[in-house]
PyMOL Python script that loads the backbone (N, CA, C, O; Angstrom):
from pymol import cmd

cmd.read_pdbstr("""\
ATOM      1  N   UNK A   1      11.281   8.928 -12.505  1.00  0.00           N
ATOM      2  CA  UNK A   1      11.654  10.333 -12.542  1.00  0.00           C
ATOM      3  C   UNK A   1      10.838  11.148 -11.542  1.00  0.00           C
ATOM      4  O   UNK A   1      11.358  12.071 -10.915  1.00  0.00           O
ATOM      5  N   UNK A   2       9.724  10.847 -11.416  1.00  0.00           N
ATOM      6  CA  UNK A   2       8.467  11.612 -10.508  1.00  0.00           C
ATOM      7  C   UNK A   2       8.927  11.458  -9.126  1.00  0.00           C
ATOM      8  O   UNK A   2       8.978  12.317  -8.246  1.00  0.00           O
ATOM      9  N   UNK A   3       9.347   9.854  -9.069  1.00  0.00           N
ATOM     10  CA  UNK A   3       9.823   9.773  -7.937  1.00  0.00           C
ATOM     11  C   UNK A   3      10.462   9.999  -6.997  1.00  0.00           C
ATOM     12  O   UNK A   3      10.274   9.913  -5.784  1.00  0.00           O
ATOM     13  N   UNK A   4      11.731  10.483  -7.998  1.00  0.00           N
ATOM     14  CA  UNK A   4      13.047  11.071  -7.625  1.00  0.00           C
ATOM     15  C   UNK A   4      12.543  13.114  -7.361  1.00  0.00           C
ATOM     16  O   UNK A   4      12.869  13.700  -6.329  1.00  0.00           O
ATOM     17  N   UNK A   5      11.906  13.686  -8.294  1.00  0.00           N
ATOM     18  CA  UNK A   5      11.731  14.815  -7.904  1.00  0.00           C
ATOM     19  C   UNK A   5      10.825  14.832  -6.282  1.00  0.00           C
ATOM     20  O   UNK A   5      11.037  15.527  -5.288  1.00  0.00           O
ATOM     21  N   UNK A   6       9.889  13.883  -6.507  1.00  0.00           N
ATOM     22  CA  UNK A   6       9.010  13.929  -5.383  1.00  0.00           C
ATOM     23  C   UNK A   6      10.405  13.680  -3.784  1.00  0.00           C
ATOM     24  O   UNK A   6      10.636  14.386  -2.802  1.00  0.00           O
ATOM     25  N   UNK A   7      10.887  12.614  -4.171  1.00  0.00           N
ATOM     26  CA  UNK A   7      11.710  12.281  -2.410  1.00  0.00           C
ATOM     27  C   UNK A   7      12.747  14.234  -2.563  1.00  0.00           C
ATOM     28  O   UNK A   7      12.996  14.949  -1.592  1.00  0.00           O
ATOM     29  N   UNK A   8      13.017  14.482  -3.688  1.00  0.00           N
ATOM     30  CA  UNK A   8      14.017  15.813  -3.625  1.00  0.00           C
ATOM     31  C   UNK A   8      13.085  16.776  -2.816  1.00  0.00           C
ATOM     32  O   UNK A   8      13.342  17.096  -1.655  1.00  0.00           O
ATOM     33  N   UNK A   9      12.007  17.210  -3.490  1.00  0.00           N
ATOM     34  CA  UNK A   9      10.876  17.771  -2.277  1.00  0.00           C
ATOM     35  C   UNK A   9      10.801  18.063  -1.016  1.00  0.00           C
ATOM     36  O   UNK A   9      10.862  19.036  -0.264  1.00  0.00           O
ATOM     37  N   UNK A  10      10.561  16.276  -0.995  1.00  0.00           N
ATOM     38  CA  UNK A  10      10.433  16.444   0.526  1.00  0.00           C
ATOM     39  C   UNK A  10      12.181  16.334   1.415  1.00  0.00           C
ATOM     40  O   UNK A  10      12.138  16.379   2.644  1.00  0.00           O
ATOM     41  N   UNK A  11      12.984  16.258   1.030  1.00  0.00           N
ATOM     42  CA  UNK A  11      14.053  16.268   1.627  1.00  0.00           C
ATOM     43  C   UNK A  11      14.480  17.989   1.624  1.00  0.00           C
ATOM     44  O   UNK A  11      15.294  18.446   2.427  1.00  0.00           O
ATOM     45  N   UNK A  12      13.833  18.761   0.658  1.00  0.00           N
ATOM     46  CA  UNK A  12      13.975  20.310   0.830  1.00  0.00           C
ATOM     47  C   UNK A  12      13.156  21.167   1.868  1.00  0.00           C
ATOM     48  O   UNK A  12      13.440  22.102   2.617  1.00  0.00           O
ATOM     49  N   UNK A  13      11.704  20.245   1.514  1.00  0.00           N
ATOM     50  CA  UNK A  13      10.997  20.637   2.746  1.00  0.00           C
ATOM     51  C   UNK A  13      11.244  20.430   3.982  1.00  0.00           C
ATOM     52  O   UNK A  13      10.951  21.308   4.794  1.00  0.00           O
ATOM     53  N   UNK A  14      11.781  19.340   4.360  1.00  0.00           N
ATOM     54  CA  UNK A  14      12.481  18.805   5.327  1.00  0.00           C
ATOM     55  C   UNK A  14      13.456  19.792   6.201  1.00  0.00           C
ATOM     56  O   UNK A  14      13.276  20.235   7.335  1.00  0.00           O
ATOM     57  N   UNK A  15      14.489  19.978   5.344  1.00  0.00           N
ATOM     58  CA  UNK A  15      15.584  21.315   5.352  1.00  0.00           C
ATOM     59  C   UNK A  15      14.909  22.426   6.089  1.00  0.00           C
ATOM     60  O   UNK A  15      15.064  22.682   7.283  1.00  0.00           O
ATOM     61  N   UNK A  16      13.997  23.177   5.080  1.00  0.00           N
ATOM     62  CA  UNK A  16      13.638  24.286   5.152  1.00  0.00           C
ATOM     63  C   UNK A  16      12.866  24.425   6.709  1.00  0.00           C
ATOM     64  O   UNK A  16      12.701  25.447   7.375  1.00  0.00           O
ATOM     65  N   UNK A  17      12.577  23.406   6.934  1.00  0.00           N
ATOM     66  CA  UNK A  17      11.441  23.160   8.463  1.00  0.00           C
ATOM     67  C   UNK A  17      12.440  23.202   9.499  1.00  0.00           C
ATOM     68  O   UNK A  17      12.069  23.792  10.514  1.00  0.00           O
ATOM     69  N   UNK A  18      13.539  22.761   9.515  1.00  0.00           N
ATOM     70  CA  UNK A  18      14.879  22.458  10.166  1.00  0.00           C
ATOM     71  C   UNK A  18      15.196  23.861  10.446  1.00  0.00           C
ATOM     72  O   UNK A  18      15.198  24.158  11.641  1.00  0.00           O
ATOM     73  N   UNK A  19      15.525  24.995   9.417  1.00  0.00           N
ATOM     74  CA  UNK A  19      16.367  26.477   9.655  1.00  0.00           C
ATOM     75  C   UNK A  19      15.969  26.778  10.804  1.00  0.00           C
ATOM     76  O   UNK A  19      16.981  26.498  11.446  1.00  0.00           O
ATOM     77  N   UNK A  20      15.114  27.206  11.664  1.00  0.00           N
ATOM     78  CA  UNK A  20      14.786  27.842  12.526  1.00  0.00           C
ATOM     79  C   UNK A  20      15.163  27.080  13.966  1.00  0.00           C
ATOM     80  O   UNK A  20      15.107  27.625  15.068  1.00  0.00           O
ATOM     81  N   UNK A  21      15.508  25.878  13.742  1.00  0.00           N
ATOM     82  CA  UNK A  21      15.890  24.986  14.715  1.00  0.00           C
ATOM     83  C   UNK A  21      17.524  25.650  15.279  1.00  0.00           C
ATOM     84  O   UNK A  21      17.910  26.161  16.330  1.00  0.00           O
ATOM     85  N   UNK A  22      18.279  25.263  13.740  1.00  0.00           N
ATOM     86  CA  UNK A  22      19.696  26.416  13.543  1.00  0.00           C
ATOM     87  C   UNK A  22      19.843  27.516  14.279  1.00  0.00           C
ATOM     88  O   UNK A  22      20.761  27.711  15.077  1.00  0.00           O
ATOM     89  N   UNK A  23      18.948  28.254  14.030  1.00  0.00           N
ATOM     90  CA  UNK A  23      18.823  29.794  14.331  1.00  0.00           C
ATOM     91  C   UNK A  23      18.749  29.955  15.798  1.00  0.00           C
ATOM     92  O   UNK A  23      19.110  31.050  16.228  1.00  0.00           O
ATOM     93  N   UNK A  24      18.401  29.187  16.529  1.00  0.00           N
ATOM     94  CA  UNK A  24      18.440  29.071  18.346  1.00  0.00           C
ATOM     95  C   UNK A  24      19.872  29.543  18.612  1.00  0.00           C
ATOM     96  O   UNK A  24      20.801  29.292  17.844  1.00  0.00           O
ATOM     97  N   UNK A  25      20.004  30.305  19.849  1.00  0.00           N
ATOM     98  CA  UNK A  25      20.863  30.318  20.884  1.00  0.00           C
ATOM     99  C   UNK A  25      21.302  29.272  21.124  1.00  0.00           C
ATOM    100  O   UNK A  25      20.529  28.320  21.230  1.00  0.00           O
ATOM    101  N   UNK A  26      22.842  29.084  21.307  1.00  0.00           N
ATOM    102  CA  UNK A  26      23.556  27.582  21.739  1.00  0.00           C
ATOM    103  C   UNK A  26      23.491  27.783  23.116  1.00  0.00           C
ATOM    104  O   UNK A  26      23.832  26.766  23.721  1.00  0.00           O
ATOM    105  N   UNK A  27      23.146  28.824  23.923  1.00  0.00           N
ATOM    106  CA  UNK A  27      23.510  29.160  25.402  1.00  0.00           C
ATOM    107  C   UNK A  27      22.475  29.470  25.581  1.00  0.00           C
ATOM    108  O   UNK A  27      22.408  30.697  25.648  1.00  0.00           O
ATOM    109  N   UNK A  28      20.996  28.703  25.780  1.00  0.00           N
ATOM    110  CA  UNK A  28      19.903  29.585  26.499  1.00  0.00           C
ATOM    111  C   UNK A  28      20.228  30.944  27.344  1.00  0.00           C
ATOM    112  O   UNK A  28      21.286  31.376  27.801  1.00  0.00           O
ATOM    113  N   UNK A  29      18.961  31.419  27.365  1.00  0.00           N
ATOM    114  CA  UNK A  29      19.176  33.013  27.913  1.00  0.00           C
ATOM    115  C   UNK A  29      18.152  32.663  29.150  1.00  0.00           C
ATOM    116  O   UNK A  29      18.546  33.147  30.211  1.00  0.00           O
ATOM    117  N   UNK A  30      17.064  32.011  29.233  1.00  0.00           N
ATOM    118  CA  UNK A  30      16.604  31.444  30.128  1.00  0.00           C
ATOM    119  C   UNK A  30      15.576  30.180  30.089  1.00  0.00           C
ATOM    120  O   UNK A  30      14.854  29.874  29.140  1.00  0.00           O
ATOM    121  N   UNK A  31      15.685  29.504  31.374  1.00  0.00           N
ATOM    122  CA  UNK A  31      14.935  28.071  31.156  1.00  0.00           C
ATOM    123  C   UNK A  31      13.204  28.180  31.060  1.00  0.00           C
ATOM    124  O   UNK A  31      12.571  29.053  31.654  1.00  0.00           O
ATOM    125  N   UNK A  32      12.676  27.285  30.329  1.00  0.00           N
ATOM    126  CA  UNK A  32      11.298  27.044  29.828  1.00  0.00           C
ATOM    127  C   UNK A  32      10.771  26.447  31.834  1.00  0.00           C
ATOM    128  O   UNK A  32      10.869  25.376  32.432  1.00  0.00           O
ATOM    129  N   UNK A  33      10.199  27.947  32.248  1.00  0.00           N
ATOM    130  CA  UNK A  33       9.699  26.799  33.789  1.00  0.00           C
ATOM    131  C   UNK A  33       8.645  25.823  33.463  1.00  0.00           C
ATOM    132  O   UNK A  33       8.629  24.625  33.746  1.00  0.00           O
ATOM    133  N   UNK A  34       7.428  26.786  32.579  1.00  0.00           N
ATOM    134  CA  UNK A  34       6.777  25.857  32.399  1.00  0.00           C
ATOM    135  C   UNK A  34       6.737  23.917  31.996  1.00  0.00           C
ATOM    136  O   UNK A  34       6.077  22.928  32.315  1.00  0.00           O
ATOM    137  N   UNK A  35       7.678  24.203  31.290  1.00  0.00           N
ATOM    138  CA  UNK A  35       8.273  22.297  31.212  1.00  0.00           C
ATOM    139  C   UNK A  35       8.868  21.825  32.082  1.00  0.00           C
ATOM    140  O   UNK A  35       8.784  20.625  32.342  1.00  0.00           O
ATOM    141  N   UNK A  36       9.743  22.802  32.862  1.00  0.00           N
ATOM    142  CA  UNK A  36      10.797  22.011  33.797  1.00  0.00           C
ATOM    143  C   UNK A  36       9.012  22.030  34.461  1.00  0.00           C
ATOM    144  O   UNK A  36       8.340  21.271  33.761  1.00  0.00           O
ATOM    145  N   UNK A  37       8.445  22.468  35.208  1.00  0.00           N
ATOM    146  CA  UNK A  37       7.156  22.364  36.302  1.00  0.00           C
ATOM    147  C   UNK A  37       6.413  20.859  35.595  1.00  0.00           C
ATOM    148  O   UNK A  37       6.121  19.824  36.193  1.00  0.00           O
ATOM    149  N   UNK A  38       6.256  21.170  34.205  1.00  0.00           N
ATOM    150  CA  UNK A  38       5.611  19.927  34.201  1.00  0.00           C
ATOM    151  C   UNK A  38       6.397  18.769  34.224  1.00  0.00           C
ATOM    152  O   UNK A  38       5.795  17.795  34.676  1.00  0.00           O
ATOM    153  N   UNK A  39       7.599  18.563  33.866  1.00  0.00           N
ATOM    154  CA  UNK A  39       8.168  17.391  33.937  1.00  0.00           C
ATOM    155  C   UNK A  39       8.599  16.893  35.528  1.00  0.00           C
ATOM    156  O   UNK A  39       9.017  15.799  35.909  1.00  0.00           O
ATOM    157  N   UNK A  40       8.398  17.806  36.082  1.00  0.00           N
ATOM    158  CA  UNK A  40       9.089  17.701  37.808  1.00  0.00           C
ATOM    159  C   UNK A  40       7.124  17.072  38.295  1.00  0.00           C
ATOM    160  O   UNK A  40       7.130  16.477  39.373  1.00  0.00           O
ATOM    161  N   UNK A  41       5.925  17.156  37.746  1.00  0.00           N
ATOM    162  CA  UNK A  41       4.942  16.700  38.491  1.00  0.00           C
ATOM    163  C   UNK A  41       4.651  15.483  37.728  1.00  0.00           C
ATOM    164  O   UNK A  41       3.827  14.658  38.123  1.00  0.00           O
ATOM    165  N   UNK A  42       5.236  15.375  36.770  1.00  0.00           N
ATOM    166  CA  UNK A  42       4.929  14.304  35.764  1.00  0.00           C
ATOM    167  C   UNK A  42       3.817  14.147  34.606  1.00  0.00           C
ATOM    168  O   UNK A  42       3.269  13.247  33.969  1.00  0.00           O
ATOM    169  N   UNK A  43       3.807  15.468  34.702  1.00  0.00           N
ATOM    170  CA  UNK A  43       2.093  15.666  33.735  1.00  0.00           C
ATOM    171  C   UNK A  43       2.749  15.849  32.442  1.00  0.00           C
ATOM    172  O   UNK A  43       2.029  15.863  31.444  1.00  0.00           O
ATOM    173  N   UNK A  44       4.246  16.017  32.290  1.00  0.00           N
ATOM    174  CA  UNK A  44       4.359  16.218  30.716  1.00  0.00           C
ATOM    175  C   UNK A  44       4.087  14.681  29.625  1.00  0.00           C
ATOM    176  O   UNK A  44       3.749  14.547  28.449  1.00  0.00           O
ATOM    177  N   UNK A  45       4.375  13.887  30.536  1.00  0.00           N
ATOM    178  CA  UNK A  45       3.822  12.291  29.954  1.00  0.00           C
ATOM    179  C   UNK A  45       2.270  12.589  29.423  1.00  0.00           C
ATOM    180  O   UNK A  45       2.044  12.137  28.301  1.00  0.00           O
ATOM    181  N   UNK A  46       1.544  13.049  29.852  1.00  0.00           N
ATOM    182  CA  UNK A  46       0.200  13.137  29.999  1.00  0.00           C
ATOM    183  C   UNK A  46      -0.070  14.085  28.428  1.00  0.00           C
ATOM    184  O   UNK A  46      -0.857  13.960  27.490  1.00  0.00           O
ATOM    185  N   UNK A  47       0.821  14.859  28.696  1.00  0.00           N
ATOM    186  CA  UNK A  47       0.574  16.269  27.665  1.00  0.00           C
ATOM    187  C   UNK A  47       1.898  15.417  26.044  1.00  0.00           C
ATOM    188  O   UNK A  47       2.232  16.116  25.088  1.00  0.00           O
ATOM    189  N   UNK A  48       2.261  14.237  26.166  1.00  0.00           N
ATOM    190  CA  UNK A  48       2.937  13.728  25.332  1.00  0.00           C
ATOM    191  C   UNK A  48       2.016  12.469  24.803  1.00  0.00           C
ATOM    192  O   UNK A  48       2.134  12.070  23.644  1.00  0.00           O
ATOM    193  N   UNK A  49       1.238  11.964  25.582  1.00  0.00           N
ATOM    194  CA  UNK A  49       0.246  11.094  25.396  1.00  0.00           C
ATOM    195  C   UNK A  49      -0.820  11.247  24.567  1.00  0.00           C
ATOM    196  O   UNK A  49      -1.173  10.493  23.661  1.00  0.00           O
ATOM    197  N   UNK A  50      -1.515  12.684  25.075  1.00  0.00           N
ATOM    198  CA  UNK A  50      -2.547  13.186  24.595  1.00  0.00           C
ATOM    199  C   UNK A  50      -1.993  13.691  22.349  1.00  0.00           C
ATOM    200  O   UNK A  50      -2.548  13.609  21.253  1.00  0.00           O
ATOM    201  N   UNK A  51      -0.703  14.136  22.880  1.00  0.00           N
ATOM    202  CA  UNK A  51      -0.397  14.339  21.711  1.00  0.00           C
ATOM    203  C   UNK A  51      -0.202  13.153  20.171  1.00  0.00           C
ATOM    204  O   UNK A  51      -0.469  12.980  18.982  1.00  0.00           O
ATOM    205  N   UNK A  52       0.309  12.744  21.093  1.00  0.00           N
ATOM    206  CA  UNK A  52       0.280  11.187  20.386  1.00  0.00           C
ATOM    207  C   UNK A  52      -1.172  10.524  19.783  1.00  0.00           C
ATOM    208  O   UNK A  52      -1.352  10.114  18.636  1.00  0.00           O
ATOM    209  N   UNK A  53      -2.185  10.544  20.944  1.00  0.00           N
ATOM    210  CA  UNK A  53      -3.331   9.671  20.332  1.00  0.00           C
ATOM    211  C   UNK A  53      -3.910  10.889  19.278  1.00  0.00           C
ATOM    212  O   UNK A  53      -4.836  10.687  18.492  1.00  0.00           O
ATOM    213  N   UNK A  54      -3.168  12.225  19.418  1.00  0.00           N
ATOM    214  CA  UNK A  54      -4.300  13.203  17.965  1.00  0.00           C
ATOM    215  C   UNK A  54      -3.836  12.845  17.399  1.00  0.00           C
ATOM    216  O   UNK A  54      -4.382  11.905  16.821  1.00  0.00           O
ATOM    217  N   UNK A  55      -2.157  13.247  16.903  1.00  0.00           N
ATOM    218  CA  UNK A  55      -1.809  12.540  15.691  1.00  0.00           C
ATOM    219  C   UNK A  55      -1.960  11.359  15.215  1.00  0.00           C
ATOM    220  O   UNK A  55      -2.463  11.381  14.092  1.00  0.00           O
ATOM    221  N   UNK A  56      -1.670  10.072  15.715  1.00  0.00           N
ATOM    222  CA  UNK A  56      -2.382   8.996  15.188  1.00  0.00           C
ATOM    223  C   UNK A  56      -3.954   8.909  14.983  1.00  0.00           C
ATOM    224  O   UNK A  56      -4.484   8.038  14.293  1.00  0.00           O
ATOM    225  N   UNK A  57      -4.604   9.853  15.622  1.00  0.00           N
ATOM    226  CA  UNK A  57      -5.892   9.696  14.950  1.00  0.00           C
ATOM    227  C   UNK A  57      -6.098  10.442  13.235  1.00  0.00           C
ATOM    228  O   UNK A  57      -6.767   9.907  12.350  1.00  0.00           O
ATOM    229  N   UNK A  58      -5.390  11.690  13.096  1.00  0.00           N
ATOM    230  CA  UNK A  58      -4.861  12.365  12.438  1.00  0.00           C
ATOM    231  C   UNK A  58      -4.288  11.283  11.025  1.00  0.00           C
ATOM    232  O   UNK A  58      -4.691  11.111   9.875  1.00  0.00           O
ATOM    233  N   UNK A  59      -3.513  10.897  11.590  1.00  0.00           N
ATOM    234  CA  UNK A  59      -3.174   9.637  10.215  1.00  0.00           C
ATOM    235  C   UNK A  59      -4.063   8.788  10.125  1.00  0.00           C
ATOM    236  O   UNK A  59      -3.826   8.257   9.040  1.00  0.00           O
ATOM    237  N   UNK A  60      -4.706   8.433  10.440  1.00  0.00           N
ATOM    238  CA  UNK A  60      -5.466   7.157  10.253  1.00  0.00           C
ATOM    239  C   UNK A  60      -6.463   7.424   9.571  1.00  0.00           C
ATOM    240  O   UNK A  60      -6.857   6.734   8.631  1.00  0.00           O
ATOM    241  N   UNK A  61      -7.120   8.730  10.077  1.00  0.00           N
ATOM    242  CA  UNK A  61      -8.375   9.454   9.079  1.00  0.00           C
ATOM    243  C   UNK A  61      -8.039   9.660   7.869  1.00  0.00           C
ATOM    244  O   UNK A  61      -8.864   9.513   6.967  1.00  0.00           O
ATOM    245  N   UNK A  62      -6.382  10.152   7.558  1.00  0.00           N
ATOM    246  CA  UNK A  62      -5.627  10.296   6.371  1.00  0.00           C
ATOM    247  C   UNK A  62      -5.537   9.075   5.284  1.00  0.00           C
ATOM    248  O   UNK A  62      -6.060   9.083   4.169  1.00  0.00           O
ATOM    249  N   UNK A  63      -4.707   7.961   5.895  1.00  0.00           N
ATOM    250  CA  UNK A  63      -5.120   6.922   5.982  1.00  0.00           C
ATOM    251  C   UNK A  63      -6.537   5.886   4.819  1.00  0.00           C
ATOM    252  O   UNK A  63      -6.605   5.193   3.803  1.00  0.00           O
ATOM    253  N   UNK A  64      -7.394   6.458   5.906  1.00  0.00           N
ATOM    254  CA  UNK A  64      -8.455   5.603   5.099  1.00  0.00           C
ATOM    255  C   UNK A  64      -9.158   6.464   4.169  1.00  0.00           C
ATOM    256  O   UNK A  64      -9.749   6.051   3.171  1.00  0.00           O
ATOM    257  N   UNK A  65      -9.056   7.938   4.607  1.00  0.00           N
ATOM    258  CA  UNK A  65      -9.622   8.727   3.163  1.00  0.00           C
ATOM    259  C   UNK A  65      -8.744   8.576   2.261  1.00  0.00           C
ATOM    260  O   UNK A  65      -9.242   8.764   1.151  1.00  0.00           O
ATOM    261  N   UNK A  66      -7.527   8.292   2.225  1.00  0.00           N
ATOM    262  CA  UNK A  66      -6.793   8.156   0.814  1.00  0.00           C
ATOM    263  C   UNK A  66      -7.357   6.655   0.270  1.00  0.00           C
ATOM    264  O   UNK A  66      -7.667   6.642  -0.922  1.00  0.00           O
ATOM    265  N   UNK A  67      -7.481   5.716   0.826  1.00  0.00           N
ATOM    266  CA  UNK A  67      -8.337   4.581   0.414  1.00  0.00           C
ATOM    267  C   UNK A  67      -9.253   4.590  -0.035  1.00  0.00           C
ATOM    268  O   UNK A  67      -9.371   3.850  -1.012  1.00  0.00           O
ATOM    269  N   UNK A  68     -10.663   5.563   0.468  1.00  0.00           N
ATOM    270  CA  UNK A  68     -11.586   5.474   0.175  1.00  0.00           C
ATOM    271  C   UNK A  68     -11.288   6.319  -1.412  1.00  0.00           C
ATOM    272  O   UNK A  68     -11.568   5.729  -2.456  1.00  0.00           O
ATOM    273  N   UNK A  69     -10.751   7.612  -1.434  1.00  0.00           N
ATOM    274  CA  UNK A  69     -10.650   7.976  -2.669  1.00  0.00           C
ATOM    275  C   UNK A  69     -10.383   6.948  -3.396  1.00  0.00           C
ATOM    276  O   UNK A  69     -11.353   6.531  -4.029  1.00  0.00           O
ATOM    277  N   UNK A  70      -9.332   6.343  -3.545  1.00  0.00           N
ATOM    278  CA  UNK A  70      -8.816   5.234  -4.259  1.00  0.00           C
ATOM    279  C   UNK A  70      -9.398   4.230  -4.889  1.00  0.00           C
ATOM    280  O   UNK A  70      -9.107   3.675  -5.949  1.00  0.00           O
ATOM    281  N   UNK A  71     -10.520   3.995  -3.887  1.00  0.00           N
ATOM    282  CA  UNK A  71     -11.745   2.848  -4.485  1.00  0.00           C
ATOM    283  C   UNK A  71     -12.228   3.943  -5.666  1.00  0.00           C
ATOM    284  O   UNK A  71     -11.957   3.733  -6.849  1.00  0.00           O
ATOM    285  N   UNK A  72     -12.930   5.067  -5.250  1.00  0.00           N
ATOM    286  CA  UNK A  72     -13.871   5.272  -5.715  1.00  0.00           C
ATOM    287  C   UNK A  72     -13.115   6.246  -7.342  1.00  0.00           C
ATOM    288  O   UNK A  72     -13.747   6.914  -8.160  1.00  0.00           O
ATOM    289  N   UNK A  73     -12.185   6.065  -7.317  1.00  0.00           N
ATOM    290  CA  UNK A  73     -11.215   6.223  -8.573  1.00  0.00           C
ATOM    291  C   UNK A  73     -11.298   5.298  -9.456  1.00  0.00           C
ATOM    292  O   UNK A  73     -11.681   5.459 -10.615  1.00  0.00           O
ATOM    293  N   UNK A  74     -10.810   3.893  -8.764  1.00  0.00           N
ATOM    294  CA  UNK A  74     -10.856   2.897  -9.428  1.00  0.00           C
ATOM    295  C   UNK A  74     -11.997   2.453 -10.298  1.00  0.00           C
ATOM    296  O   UNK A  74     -11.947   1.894 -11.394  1.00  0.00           O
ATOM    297  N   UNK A  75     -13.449   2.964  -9.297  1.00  0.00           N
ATOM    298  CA  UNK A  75     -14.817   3.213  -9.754  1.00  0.00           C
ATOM    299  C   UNK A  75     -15.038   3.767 -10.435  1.00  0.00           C
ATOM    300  O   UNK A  75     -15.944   3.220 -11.064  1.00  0.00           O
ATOM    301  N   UNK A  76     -14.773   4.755 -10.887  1.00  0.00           N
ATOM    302  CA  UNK A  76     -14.782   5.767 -12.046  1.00  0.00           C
ATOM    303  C   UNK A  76     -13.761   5.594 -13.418  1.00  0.00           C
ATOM    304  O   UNK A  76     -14.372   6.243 -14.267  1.00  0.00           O
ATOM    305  N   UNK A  77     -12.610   5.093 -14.028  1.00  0.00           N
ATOM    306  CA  UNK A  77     -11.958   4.803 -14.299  1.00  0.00           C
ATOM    307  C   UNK A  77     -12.308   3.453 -15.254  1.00  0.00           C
ATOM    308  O   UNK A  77     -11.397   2.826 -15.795  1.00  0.00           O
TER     309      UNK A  77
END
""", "prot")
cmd.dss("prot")
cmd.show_as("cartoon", "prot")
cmd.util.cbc("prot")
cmd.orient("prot")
């Protein structure tokens, strides 16, 4: 039962993060130079890279602190 409310959750949260995506112009009004500039020198790889190794560092810290809690639950318990 927990389970099922919990995935409903996040499939609302999900949604709700989405609206503003909706809400865009289907016809830009004008282009982002800054991206077209970086993707034309190739630095947006760079600025997609960098993003990448935070978030995976980001999970991983997540990750093992949910572990470590976990032991030390089990420890207590």
């Amino acid at each position: 039962m927990h389970k099922k409310i919990y995935v409903f959750v996040v499939l609302v949260s999900c949604w709700l993060l989405a609206l503003p995506a909706l809400a865009q112009d289907s016809i830009p009004a004008k282009k982002v130079e800054m991206a077209d500039r970086l993707r034309a020198d190739g630095k947006i790889y760079v600025v997609i890279a960098v993003l990448v190794i935070i978030l995976s560092g980001l999970i991983l810290y997540v990750a093992r602190l949910d572990r470590k809690i976990g032991k030390i639950e089990k420890e207590i318990s």
